[in-house]
N, CA, C and O atoms as CSV, one atom per row, in Angstrom:
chain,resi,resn,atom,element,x,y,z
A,1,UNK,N,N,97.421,58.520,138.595
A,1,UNK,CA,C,97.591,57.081,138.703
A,1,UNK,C,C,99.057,56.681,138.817
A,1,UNK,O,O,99.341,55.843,139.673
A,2,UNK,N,N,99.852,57.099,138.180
A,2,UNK,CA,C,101.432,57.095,138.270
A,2,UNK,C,C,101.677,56.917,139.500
A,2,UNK,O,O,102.147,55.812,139.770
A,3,UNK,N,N,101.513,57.665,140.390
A,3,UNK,CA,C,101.853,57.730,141.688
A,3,UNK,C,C,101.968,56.568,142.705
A,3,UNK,O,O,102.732,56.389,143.653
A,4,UNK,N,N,100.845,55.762,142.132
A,4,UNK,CA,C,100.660,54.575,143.066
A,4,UNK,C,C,101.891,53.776,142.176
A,4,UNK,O,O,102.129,52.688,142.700
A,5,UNK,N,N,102.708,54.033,140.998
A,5,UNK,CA,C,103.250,52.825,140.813
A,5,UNK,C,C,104.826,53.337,141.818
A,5,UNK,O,O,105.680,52.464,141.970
A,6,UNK,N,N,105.076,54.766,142.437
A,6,UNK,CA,C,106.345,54.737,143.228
A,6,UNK,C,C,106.256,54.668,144.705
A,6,UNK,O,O,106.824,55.334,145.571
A,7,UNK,N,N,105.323,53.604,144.788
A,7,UNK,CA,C,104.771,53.379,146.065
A,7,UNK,C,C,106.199,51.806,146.669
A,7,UNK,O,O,106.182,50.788,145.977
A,8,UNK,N,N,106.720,51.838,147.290
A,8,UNK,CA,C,107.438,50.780,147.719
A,8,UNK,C,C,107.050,50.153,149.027
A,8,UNK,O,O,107.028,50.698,150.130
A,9,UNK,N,N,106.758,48.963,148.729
A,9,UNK,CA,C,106.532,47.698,149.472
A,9,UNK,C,C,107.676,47.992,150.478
A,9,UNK,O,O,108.699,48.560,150.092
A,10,UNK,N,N,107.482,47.552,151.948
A,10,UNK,CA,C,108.012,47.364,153.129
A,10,UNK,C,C,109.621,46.343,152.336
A,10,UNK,O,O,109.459,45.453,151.502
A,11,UNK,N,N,111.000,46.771,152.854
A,11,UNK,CA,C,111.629,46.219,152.643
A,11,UNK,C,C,111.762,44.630,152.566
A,11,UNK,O,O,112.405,44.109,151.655
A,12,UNK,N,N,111.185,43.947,153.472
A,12,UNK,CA,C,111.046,42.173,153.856
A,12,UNK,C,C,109.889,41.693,153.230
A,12,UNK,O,O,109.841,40.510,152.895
A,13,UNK,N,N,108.708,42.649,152.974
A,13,UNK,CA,C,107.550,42.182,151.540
A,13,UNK,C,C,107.337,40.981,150.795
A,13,UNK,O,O,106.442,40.137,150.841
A,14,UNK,N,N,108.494,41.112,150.011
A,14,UNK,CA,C,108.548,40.554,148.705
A,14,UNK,C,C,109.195,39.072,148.934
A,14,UNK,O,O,108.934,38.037,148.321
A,15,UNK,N,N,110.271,39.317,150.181
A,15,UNK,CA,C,110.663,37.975,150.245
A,15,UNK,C,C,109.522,36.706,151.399
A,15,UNK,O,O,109.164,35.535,151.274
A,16,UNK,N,N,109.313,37.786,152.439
A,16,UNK,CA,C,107.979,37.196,153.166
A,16,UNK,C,C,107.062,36.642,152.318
A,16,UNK,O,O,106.746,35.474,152.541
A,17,UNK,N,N,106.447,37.346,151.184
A,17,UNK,CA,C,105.002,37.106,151.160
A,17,UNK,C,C,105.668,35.917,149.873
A,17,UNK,O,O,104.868,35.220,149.249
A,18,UNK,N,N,106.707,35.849,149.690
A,18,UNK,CA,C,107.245,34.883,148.499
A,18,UNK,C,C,106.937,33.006,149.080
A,18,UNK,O,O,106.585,31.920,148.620
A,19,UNK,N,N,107.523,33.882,150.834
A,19,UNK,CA,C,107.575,32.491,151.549
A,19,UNK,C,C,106.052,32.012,151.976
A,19,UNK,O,O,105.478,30.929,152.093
A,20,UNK,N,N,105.762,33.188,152.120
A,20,UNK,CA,C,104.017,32.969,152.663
A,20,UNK,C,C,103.489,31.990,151.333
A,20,UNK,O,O,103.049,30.851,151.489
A,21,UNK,N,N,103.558,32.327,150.677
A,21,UNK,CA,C,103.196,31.423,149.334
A,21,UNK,C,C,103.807,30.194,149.207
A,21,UNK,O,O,103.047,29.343,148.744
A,22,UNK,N,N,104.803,29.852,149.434
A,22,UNK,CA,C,105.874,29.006,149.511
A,22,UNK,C,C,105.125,27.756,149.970
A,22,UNK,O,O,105.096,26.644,149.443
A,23,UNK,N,N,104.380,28.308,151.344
A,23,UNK,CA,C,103.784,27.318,152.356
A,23,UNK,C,C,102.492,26.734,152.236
A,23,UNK,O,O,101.790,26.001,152.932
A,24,UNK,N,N,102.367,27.505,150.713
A,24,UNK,CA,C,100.674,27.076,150.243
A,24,UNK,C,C,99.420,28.126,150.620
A,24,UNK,O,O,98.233,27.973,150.332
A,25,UNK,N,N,99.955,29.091,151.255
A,25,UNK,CA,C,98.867,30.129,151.156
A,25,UNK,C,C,98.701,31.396,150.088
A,25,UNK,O,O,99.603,31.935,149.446
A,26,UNK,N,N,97.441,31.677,150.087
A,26,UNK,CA,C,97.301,32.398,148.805
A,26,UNK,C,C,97.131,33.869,149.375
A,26,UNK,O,O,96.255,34.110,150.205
A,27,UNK,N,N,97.917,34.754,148.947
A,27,UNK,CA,C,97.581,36.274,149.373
A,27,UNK,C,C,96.871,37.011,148.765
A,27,UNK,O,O,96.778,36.862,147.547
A,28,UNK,N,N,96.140,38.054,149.442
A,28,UNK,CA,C,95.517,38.907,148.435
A,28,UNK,C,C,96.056,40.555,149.110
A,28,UNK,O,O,96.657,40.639,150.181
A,29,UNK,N,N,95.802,41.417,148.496
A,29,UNK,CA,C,95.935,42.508,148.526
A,29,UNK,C,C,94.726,43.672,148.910
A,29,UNK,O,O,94.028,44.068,147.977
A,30,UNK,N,N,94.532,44.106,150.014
A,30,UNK,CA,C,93.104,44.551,150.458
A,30,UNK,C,C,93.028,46.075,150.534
A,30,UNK,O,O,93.106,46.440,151.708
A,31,UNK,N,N,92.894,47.135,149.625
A,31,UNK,CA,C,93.132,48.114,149.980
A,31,UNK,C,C,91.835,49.029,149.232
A,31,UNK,O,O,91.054,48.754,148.321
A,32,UNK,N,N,92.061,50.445,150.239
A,32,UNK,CA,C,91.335,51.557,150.019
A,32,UNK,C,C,91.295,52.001,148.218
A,32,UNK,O,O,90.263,52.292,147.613
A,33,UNK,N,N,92.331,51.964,147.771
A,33,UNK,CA,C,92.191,52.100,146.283
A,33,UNK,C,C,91.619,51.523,145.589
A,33,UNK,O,O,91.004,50.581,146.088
A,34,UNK,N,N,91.508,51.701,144.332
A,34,UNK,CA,C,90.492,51.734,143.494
A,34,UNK,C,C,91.457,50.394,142.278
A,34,UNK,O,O,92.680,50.248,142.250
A,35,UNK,N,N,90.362,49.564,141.370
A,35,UNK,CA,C,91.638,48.447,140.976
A,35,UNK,C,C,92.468,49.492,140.013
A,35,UNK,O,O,93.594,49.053,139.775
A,36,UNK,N,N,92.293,50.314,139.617
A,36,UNK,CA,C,93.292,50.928,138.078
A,36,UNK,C,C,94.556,51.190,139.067
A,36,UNK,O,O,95.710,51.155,138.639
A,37,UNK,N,N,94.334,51.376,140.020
A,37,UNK,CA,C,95.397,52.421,140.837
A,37,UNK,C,C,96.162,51.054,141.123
A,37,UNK,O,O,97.360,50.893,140.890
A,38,UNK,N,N,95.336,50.119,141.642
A,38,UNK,CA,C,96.313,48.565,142.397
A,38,UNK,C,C,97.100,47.779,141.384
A,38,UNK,O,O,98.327,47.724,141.461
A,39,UNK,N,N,96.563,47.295,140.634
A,39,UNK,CA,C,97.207,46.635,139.573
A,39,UNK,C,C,98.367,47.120,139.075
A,39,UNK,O,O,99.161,46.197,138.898
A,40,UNK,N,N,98.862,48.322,138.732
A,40,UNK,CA,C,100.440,48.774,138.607
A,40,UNK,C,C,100.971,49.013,140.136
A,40,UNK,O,O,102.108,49.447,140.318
A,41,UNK,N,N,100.222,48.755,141.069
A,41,UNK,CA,C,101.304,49.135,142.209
A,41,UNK,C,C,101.683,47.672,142.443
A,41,UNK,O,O,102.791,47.668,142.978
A,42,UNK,N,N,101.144,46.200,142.234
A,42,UNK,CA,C,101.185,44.999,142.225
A,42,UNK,C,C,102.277,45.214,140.896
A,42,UNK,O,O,103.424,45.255,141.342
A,43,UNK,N,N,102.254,45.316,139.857
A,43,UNK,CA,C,103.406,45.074,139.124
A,43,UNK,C,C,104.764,45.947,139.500
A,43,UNK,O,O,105.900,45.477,139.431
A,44,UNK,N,N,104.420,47.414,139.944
A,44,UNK,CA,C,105.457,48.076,140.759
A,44,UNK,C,C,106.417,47.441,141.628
A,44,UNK,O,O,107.647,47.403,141.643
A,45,UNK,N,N,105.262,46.822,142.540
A,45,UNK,CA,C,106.124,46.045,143.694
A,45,UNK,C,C,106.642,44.746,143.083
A,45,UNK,O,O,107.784,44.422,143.407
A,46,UNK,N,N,106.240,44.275,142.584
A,46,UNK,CA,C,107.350,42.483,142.074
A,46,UNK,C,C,106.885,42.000,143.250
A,46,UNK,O,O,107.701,41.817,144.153
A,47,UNK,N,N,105.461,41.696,143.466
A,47,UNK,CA,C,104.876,41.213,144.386
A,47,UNK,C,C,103.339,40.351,143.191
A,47,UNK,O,O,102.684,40.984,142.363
A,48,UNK,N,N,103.191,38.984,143.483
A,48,UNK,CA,C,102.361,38.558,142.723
A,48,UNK,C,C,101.081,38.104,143.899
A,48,UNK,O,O,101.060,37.195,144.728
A,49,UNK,N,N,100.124,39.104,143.575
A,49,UNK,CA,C,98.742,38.494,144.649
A,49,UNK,C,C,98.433,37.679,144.200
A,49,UNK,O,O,99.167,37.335,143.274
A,50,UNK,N,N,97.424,36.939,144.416
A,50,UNK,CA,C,96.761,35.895,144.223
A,50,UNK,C,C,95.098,36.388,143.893
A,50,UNK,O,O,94.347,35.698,143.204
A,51,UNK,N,N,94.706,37.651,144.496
A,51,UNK,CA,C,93.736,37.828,144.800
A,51,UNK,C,C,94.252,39.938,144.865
A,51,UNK,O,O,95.257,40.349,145.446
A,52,UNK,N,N,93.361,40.736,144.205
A,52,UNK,CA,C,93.014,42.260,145.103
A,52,UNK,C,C,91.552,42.740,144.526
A,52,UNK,O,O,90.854,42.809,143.515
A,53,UNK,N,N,91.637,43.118,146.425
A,53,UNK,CA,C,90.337,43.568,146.508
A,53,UNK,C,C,90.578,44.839,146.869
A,53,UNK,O,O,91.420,45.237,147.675
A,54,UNK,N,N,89.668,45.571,146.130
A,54,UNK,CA,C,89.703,47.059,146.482
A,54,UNK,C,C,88.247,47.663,147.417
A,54,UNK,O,O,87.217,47.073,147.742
A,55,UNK,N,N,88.653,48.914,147.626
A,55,UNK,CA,C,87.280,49.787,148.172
A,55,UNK,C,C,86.103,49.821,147.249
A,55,UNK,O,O,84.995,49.407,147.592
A,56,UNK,N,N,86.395,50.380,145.938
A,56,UNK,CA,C,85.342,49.986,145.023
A,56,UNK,C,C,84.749,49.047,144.901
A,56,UNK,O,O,83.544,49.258,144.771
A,57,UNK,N,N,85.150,47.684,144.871
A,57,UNK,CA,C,84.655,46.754,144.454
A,57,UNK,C,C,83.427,46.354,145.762
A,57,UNK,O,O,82.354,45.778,145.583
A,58,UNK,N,N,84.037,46.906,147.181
A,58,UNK,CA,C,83.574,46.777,148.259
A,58,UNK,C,C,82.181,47.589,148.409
A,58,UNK,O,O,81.151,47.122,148.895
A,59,UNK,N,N,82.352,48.898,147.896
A,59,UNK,CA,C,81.369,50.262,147.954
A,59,UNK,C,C,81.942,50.421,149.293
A,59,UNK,O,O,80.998,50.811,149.980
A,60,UNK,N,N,82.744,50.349,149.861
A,60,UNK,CA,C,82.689,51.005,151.344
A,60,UNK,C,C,84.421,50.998,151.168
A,60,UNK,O,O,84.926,50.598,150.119
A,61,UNK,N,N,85.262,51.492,152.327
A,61,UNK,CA,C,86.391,52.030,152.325
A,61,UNK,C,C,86.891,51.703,153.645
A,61,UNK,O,O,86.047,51.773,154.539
A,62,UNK,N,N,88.335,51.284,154.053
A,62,UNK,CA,C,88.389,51.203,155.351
A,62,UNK,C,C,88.211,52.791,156.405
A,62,UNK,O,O,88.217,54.011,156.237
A,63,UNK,N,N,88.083,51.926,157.365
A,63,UNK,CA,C,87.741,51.299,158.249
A,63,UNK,C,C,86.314,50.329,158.392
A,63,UNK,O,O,85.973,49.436,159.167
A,64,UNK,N,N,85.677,51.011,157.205
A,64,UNK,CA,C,84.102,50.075,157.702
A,64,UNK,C,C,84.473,48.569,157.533
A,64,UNK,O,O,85.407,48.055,156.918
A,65,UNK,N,N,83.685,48.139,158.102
A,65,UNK,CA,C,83.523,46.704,158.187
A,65,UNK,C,C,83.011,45.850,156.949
A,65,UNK,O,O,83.164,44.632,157.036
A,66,UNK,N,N,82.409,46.374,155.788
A,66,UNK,CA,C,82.142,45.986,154.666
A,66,UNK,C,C,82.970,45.474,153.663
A,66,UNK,O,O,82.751,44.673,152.755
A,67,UNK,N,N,84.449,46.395,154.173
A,67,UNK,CA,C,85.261,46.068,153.121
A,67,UNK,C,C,86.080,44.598,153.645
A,67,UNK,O,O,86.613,43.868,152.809
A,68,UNK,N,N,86.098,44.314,154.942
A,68,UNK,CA,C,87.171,42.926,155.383
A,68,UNK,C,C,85.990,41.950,154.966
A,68,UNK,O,O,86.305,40.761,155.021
A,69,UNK,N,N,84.804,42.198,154.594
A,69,UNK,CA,C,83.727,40.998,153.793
A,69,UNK,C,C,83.610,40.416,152.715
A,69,UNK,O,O,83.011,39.427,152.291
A,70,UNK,N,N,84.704,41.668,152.085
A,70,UNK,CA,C,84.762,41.642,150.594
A,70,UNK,C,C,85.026,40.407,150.076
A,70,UNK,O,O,84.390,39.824,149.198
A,71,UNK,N,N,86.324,39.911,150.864
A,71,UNK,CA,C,87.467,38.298,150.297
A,71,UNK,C,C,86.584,37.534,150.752
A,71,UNK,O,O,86.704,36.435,150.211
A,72,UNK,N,N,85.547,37.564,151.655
A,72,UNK,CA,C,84.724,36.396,152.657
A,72,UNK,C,C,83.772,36.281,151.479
A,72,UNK,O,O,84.052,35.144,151.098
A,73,UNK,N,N,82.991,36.645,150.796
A,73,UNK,CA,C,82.391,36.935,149.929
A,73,UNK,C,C,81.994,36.473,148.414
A,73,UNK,O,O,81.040,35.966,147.824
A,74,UNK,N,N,83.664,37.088,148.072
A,74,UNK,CA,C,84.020,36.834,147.023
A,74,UNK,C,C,84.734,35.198,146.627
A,74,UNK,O,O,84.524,34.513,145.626
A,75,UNK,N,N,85.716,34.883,147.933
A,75,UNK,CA,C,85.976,33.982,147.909
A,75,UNK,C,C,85.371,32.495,148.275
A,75,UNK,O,O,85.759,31.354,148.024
A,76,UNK,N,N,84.257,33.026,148.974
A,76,UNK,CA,C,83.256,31.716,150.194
A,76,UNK,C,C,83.768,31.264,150.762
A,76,UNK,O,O,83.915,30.075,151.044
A,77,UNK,N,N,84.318,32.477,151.178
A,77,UNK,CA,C,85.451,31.943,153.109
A,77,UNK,C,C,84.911,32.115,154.058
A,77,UNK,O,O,84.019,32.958,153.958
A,78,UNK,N,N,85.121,31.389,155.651
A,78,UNK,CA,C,83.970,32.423,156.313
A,78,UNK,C,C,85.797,33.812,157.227
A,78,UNK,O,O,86.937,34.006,156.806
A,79,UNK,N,N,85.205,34.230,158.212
A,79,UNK,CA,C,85.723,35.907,158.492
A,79,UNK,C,C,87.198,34.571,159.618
A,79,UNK,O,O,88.336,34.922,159.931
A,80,UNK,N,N,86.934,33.999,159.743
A,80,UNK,CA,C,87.888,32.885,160.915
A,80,UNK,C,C,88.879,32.246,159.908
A,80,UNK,O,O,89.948,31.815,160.342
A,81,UNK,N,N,88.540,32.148,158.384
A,81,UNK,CA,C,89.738,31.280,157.532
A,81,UNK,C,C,90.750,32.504,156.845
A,81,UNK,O,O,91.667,32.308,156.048
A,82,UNK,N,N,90.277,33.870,157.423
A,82,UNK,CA,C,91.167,34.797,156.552
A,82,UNK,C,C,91.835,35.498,157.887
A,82,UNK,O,O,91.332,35.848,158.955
A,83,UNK,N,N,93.037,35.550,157.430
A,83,UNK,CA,C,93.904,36.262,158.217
A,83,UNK,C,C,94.776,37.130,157.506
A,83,UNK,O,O,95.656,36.918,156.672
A,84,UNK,N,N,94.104,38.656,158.291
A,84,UNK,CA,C,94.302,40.071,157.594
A,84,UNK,C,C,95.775,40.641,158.602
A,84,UNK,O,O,95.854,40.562,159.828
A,85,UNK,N,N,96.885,41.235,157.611
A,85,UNK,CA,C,97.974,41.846,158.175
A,85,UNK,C,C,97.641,43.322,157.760
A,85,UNK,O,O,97.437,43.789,156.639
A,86,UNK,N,N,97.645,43.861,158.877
A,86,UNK,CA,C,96.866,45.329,158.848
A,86,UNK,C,C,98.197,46.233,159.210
A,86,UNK,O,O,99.002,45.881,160.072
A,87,UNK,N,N,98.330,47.524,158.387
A,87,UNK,CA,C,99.627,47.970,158.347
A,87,UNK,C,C,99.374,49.232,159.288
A,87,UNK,O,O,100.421,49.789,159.620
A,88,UNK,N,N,98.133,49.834,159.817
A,88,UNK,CA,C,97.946,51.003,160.531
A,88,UNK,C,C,96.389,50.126,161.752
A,88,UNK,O,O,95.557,49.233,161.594
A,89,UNK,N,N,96.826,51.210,163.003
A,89,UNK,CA,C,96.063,51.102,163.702
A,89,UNK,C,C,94.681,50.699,163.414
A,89,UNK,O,O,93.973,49.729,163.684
A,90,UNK,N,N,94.532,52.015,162.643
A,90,UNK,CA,C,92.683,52.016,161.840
A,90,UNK,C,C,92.441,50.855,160.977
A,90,UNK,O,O,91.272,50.573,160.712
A,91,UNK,N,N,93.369,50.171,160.522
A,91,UNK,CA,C,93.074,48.971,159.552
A,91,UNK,C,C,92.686,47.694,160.760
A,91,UNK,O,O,91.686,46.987,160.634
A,92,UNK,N,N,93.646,47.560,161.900
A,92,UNK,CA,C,93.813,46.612,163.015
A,92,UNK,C,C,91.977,46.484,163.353
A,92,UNK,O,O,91.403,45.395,163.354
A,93,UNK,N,N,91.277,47.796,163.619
A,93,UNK,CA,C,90.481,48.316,164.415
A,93,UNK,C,C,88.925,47.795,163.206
A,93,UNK,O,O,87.835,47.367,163.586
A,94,UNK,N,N,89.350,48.021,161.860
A,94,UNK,CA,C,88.499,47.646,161.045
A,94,UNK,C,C,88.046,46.164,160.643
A,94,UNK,O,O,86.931,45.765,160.305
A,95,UNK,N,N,89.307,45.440,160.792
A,95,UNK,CA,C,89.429,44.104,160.468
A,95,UNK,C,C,88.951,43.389,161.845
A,95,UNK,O,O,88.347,42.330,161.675
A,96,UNK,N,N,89.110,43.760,163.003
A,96,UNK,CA,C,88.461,43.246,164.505
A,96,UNK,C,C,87.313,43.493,164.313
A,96,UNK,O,O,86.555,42.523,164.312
A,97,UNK,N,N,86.726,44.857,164.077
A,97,UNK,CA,C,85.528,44.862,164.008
A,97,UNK,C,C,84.472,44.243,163.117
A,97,UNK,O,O,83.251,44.209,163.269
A,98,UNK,N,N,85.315,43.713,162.051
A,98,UNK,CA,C,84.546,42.759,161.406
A,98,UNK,C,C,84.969,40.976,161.541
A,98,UNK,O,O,84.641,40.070,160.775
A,99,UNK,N,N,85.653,40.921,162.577
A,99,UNK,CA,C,85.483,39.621,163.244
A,99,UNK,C,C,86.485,38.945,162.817
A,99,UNK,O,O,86.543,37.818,163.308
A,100,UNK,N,N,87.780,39.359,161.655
A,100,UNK,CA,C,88.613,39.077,160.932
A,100,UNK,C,C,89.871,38.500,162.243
A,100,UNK,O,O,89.948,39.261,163.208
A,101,UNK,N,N,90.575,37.543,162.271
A,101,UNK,CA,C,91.858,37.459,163.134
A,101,UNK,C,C,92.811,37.976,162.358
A,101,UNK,O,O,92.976,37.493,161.238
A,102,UNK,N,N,93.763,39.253,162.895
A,102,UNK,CA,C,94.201,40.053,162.408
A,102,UNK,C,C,95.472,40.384,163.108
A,102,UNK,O,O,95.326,40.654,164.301
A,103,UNK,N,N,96.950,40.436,162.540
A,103,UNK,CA,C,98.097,40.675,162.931
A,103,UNK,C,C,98.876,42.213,162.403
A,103,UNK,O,O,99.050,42.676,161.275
A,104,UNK,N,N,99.120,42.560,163.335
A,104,UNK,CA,C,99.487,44.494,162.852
A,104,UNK,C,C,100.774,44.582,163.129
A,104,UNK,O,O,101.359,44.439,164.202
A,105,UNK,N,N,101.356,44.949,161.561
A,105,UNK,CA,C,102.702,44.934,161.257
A,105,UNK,C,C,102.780,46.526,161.887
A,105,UNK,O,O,102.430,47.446,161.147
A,106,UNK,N,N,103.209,46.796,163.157
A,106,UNK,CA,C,103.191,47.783,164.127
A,106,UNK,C,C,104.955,48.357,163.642
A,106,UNK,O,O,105.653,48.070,164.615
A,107,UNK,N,N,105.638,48.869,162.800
A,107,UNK,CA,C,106.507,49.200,162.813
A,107,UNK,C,C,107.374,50.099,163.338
A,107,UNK,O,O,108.601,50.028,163.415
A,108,UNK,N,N,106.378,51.244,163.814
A,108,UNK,CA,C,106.461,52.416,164.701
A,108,UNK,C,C,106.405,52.510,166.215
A,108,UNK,O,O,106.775,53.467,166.896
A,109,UNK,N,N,105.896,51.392,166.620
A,109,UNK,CA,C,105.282,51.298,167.982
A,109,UNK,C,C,104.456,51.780,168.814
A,109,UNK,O,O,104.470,51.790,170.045
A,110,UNK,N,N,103.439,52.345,167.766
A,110,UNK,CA,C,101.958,53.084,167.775
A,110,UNK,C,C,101.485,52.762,169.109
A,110,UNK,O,O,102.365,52.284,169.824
A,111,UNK,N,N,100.101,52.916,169.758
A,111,UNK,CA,C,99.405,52.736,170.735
A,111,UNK,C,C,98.449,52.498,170.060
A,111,UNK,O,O,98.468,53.014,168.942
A,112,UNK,N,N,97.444,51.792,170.363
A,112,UNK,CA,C,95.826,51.096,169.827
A,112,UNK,C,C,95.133,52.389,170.481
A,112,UNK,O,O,95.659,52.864,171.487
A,113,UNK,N,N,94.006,52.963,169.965
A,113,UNK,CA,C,93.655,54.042,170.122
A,113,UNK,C,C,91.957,53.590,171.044
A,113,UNK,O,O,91.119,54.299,171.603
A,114,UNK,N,N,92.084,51.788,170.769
A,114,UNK,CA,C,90.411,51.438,171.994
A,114,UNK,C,C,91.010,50.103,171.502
A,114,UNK,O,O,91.076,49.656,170.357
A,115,UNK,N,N,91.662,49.301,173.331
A,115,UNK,CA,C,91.558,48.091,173.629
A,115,UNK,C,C,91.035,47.277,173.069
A,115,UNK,O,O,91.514,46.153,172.914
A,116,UNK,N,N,89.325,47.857,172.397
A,116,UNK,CA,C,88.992,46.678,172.529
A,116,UNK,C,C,88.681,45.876,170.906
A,116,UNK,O,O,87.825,45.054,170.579
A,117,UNK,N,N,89.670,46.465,170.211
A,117,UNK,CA,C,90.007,46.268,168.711
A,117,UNK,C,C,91.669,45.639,168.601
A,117,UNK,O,O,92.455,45.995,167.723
A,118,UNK,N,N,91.972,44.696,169.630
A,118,UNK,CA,C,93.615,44.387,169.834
A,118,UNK,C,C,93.539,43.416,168.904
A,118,UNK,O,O,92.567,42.662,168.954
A,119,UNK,N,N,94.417,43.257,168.000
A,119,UNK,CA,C,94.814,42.691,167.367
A,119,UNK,C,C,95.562,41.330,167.456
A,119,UNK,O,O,96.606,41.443,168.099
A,120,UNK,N,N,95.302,39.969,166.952
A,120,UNK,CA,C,95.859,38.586,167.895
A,120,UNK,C,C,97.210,38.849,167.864
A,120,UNK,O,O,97.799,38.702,168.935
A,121,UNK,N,N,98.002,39.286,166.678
A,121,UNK,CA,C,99.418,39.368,166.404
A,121,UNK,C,C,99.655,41.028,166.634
A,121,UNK,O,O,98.777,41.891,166.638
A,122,UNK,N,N,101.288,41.232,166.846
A,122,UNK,CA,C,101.529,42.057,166.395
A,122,UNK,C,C,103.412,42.126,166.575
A,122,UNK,O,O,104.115,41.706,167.495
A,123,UNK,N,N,103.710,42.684,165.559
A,123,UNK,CA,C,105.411,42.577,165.347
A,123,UNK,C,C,105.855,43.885,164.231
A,123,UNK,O,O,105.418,44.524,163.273
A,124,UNK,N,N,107.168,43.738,165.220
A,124,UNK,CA,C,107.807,44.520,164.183
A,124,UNK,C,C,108.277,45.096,162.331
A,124,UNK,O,O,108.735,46.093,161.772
A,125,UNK,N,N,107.804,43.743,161.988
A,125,UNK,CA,C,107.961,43.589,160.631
A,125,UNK,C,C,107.712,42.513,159.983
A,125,UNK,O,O,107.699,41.573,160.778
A,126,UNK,N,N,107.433,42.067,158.553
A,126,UNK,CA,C,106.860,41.028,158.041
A,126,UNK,C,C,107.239,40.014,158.464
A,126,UNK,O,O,106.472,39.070,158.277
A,127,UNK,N,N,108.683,39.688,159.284
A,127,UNK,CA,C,109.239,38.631,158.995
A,127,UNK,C,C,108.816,37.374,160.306
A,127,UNK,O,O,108.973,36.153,160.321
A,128,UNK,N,N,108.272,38.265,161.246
A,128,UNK,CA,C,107.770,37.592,162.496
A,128,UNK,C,C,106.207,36.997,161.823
A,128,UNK,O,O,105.458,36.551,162.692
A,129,UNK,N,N,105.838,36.967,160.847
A,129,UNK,CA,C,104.518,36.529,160.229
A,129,UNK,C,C,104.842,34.884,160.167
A,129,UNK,O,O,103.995,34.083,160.562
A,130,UNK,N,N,106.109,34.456,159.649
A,130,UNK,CA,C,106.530,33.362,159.187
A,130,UNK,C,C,106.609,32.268,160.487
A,130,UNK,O,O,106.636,31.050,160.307
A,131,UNK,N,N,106.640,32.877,161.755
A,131,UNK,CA,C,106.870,32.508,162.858
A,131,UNK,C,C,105.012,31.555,163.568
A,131,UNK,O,O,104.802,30.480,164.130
A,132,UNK,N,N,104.109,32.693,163.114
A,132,UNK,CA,C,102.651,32.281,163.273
A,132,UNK,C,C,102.035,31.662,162.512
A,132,UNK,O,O,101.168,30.970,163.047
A,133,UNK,N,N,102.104,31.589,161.340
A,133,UNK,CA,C,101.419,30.888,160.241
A,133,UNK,C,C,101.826,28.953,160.412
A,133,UNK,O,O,101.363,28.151,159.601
């Protein structure tokens, strides 16, 4: 469990998602882990969600489509009021496929591995987020 707490947030993170909040939106945190593992990587990072949802809580794991249902769900949003920043291809590809509008913090300059999972956004780093919202 340790491990997830020397996990470091993308350099622009903390001040982005500070501003993302700033503007009245609420973030959550959507990941493959499990909550014991998330919750110290959320205090690790000096990043305050609003909201994390894990794979467990989901029973399913990304890429499936079960897990971008989770916040729709939990929160009584429908899949059009949440907008998912997907940090890998396979996340881009999971969150399309479940109907999510979805922006891929592409840092590498990857290739989409099937067209037809393109993502509405995509940029170099958090800070072009502030630009769409």
């Amino acid at each position: 469990m340790e491990i997830w707490t020397t996990f470091r947030a993308w350099p622009e993170a903390k001040t982005i998602l500070h501003k993302v909040k700033e503007k009245g939106y609420d973030i959550a945190m959507l990941s493959n882990g499990d909550q014991d593992m998330l919750y110290p990587l959320q205090k690790s990072s000096g990043i305050t969600f609003d909201y994390i949802f894990s794979g467990d809580m989901a029973g399913c794991y990304k890429p499936s489509q079960g897990i971008y249902e989770l916040p729709c769900r939990k929160l009584k949003i429908k899949r059009e009021e949440m907008f998912h920043v997907a940090g890998s291809m396979f996340d881009v590809m999971g969150a399309k496929a479940a109907g999510c509008i979805c922006a891929w913090t592409n840092r590498h300059g990857e290739i989409l591995l099937d067209e037809r999972y393109r993502p509405d956004y995509e940029f170099r780093d958090l800070s072009e987020l502030l630009d769409i919202l």
